[in-house]
N, C-alpha and C positions, 0 to 999 in steps of 0.2 A: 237411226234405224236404217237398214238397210232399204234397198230398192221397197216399195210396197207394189209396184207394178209388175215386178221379177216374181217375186210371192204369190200374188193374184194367179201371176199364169203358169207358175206348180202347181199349185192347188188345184188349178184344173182342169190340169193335164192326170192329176188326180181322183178328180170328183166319181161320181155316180157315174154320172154319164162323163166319159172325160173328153177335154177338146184339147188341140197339142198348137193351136194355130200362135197363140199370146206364146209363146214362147220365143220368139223372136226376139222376147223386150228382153230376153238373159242379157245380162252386159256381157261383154267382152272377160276372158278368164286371166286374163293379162290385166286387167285393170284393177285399180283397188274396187270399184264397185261389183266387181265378176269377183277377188277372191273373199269380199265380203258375203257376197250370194254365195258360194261354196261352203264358207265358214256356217252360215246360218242352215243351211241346208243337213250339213251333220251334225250339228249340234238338235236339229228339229229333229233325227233320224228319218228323213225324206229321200235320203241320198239315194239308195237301193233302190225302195219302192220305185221311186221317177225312174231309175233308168231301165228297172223290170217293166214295166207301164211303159214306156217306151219300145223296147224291144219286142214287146208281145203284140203291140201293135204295129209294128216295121216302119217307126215313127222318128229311129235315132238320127235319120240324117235332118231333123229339127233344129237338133245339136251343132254346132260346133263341130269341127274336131278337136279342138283343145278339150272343150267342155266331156266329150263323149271318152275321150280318154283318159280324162280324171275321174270320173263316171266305173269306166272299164275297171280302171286300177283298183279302187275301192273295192270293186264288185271282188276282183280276186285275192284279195289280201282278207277281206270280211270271212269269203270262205274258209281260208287258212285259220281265222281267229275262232270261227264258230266248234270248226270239230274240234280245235283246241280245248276249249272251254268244254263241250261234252264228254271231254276222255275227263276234265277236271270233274265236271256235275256226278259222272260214275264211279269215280272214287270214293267221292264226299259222301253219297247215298250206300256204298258198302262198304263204310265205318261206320254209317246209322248203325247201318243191318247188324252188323256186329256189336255194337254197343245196344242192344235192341229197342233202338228209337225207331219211331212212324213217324216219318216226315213227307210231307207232300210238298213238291216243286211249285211253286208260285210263279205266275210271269214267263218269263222267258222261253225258254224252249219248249213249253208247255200251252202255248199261243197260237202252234201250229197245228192243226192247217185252219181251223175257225177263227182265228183273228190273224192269221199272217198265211196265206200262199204258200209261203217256202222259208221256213227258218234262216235260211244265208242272206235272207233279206235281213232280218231285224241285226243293232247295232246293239248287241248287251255289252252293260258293263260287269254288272255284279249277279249275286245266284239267292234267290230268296226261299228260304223254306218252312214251311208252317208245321209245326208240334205242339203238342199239347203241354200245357203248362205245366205239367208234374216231368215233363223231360226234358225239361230244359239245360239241367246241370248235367243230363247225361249225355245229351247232343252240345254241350260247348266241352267238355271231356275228349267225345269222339272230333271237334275239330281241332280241339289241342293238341289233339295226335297226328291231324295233320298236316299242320305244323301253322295255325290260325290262331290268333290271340285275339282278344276283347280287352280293353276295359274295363267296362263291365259289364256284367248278366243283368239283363230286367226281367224277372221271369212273369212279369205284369204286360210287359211289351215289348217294341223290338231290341236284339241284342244283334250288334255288329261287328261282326271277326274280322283281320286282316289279316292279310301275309306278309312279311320284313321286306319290306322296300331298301330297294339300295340305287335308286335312280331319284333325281332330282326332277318335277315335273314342268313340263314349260308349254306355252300355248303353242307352242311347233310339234308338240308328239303326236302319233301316228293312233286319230282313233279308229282305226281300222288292225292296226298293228297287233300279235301275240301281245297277253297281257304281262306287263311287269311286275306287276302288284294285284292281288287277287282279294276281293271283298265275297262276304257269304254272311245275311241280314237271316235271322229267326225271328219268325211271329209265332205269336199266339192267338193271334186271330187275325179278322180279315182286315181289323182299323185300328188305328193306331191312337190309344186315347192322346183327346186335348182336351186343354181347359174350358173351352170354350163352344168344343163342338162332339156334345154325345153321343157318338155316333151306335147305336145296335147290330149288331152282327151275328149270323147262325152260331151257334155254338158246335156244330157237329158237323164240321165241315170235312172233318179227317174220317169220322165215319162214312160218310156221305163219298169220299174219293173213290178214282177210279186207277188201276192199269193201265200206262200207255207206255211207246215205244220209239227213239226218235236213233237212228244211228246206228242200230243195236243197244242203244240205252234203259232199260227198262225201269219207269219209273212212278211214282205214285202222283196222281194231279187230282185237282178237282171237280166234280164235275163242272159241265157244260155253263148250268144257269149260278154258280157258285165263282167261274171263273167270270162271266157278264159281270157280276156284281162285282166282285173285285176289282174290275178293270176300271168300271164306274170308279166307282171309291178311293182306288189308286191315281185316278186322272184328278178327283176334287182334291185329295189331300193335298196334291201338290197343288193346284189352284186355288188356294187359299193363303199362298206364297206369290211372290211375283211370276212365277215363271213354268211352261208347262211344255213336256215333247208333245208336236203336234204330232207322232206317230204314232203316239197312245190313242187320241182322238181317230185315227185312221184306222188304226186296227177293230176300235169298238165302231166304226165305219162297216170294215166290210163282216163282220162275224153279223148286224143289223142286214146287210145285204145278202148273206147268203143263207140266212133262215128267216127272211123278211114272214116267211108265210107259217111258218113252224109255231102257232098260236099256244100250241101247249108247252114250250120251251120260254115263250114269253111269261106265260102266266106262274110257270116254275118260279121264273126270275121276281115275280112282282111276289109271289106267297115267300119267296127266301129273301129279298128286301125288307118285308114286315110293314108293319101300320103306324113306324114312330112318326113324328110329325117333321123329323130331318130328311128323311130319305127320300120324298116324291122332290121338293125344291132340288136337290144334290143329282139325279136323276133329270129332272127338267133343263137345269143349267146345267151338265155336262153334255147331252142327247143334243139340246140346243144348238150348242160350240159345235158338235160334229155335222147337225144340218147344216148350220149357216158355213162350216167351212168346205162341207164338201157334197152341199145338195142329198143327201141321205136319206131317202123317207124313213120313218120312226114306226116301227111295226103298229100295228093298229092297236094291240093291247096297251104298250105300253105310252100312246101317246094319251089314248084316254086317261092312263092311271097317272099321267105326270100334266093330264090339260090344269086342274085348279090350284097347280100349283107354279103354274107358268104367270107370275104377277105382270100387271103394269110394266112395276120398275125392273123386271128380269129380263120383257120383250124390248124394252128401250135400252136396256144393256147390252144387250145380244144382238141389237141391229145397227148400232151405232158406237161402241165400244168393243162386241166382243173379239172381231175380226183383227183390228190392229193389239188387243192385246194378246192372244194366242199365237201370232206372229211376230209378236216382238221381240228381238235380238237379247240372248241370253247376256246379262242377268235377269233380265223378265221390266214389268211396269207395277207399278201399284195402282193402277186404274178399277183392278178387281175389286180395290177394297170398299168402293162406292155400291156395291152389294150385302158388304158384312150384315145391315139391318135386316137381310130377307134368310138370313142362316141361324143370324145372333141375334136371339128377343133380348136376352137380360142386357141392360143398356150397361152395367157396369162393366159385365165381360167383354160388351164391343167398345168400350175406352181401352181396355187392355188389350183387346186384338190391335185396335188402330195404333197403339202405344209401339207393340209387337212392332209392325208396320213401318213406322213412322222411325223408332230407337231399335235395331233389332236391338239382343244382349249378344247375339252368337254369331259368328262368320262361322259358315263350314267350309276350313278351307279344302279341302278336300285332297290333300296332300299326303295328310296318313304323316305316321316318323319316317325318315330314312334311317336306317340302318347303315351307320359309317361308325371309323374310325380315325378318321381324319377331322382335324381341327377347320382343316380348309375348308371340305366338305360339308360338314357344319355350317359354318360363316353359310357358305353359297346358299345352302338351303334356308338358313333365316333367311339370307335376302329374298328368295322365291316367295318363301311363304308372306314378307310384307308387299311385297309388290304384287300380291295375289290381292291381299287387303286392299290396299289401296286401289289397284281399280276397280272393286268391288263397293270400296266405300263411292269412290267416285262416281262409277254411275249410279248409284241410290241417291247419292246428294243431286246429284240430276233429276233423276227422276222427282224428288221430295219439293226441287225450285219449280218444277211445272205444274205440281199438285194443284193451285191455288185456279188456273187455269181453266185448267182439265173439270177441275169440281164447277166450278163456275160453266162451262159449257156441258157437265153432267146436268146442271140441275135446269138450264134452258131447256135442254132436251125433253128432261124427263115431263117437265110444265108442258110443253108441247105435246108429246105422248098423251097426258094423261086430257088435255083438252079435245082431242082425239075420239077417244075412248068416249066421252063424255057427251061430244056431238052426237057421234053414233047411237 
């Protein structure tokens, strides 16, 4: 893992209240531990934020100059990428129009300005948009025309297009860079069924959308307390995986800060949550990760509605656990999964989660086909794609030798905690 002291003092130079002084402990940008700190930083989508936080406060000469001009560079190549990717979002949305699908923008440039400041901040990859299940075969239609294929359609859940790659990917590309290759994910709702984790969701979330405007783009989103949930939702899906952008947690950060007091926007979000017995824990432990990473108060509504379900072993997770695994160096840690008992009652499905865990079945490599005609070309890209494998298996076999460990100083803890608890 990289620096954990370098981490410590982004974060909070990011917090609530943010201090820029711990920065200091950046390594050096020339070093392998400075372009480690750089690599973790974009991959966390932290990069922007820091150096806006930075700047607004007249705090860059904290920096480096190395550091502040790898900073700089970012900042104006991101800009380049983002309007890029908006002239693509307004395309895509008038083929719906024409194919006469409702699609509502999910995520990304629909974040602004309630969970992101400034759009040229965030780092998208891909364009997600929510339709109703009876449109689905006419929105993969209208992206077939624009020139997106699928696999294939789940018209039960998500279906994910690509555009013909003709680049070979490698850990030196520019994620900052115009995109090479263009992905566009369709739901059907706001969660993505698993076997394991039944999640309930509004069903009339498209009725419920609004009108917005970003660029001259005009586009359909969803409301306010429909996007909270989401963002929620979208930040556990993936933490029930190793690995999570902490800029997701930062954004459900400031959108908590800047309607801290807005009580009836809270209570939106709790009556469109619902009363299943998954949503307050999911809820608890994601609001959690964002206090403990970046000092947040938790609106008053919704800390009541997430207090009984903040257990024992969730507070012992979250104060002793949760910090190094949400900063852990993409591919992520399985340290998460010493919570699966507080999400997964049926003991059978949490052998199959921990099996999940422990055996995946699937690498995503994430590589998409290339589009060649070259035999050479070919060859190069199988070698990419195994060598993507293998360091991917590698650090999970890592990570799966320290398990034995980790679980052993989980379960110290937790005994401590709950003796705790107990004196009290």
């Amino acid at each position: 893992m990289s620096d954990l002291r370098a981490k410590r003092a982004i974060l909070a130079a990011l917090s609530h209240v943010p201090t820029f002084s711990a920065l200091a402990h950046l390594p050096p940008l020339d070093s392998k531990a400075g372009a480690n700190c750089l690599r973790w930083l974009d991959q966390s989508g932290l990069t922007l934020f820091l150096f806006r936080a930075l700047q607004d406060q007249g705090a860059t000469d904290r920096l480096s100059a190395s550091w502040r001009q790898a900073l700089w560079q970012r900042q104006e190549r991101n800009a380049l990428r983002v309007h890029d990717m908006v002239e693509e979002a307004k395309r895509i949305n008038s083929v719906f129009l024409s194919y006469g699908v409702t699609a509502a923008l999910l995520k990304g440039f629909s974040l602004a300005p309630d969970f992101c400041a400034d759009l040229l901040l965030r780092h998208q990859v891909d364009f997600d948009f929510l339709v109703a299940p009876e449109d689905t075969r006419a929105a993969a239609q209208a992206l077939s025309a624009c020139g997106y294929s699928a696999a294939y359609i789940n018209e039960a859940g998500e279906s994910s297009f690509l555009t013909p790659l003709r680049h070979i990917p490698s850990r030196k590309d520019d994620l900052y860079g115009l995109q090479r290759q263009r992905q566009v994910d369709l739901h059907v709702s706001l969660w993505e069924p698993t076997p394991w984790l039944p999640v309930e969701t509004p069903k009339d979330c498209l009725e419920q959308s609004e009108m917005h405007e970003i660029f001259g783009f005009k586009y359909r989103s969803l409301s306010l307390e429909d996007k909270f949930l989401l963002q929620v939702l979208h930040a556990f899906r993936h933490a029930v995986r190793p690995w999570i952008r902490v800029s997701w947690l930062l954004e459900i950060s400031r959108c908590m800060d800047l309607h801290r007091e807005n009580e009836s926007l809270w209570n939106r979000v709790i009556a469109r949550a619902g009363n299943a017995d998954l949503i307050r824990p999911i809820f608890a432990f994601i609001l959690g990760l964002v206090q403990r990473l970046f000092q947040t108060p938790i609106p008053a509504s919704l800390c009541c509605w997430t207090a009984k379900a903040e257990t024992a072993r969730l507070r012992a997770w979250l104060e002793h656990f949760g910090f190094a695994w949400a900063v852990s160096d993409w591919p992520g840690s399985i340290n998460n999964a010493f919570l699966a008992g507080d999400f997964i009652h049926d003991a059978k499905l949490r052998r199959q989660y921990w099996r999940s865990r422990l055996v995946p079945k699937k690498v995503n490599t994430t590589l998409g086909s290339v589009v060649t005609y070259s035999r050479t070309r070919a060859l190069q890209f199988q070698a990419a794609r195994i060598r993507y494998i293998a360091q991917r298996a590698l650090a999970h076999l890592r990570d799966v030798a320290a398990l034995p460990r980790r679980h052993f100083f989980w379960k110290r803890t937790l005994h401590r905690c709950e003796q705790i608890t107990t004196e009290r």
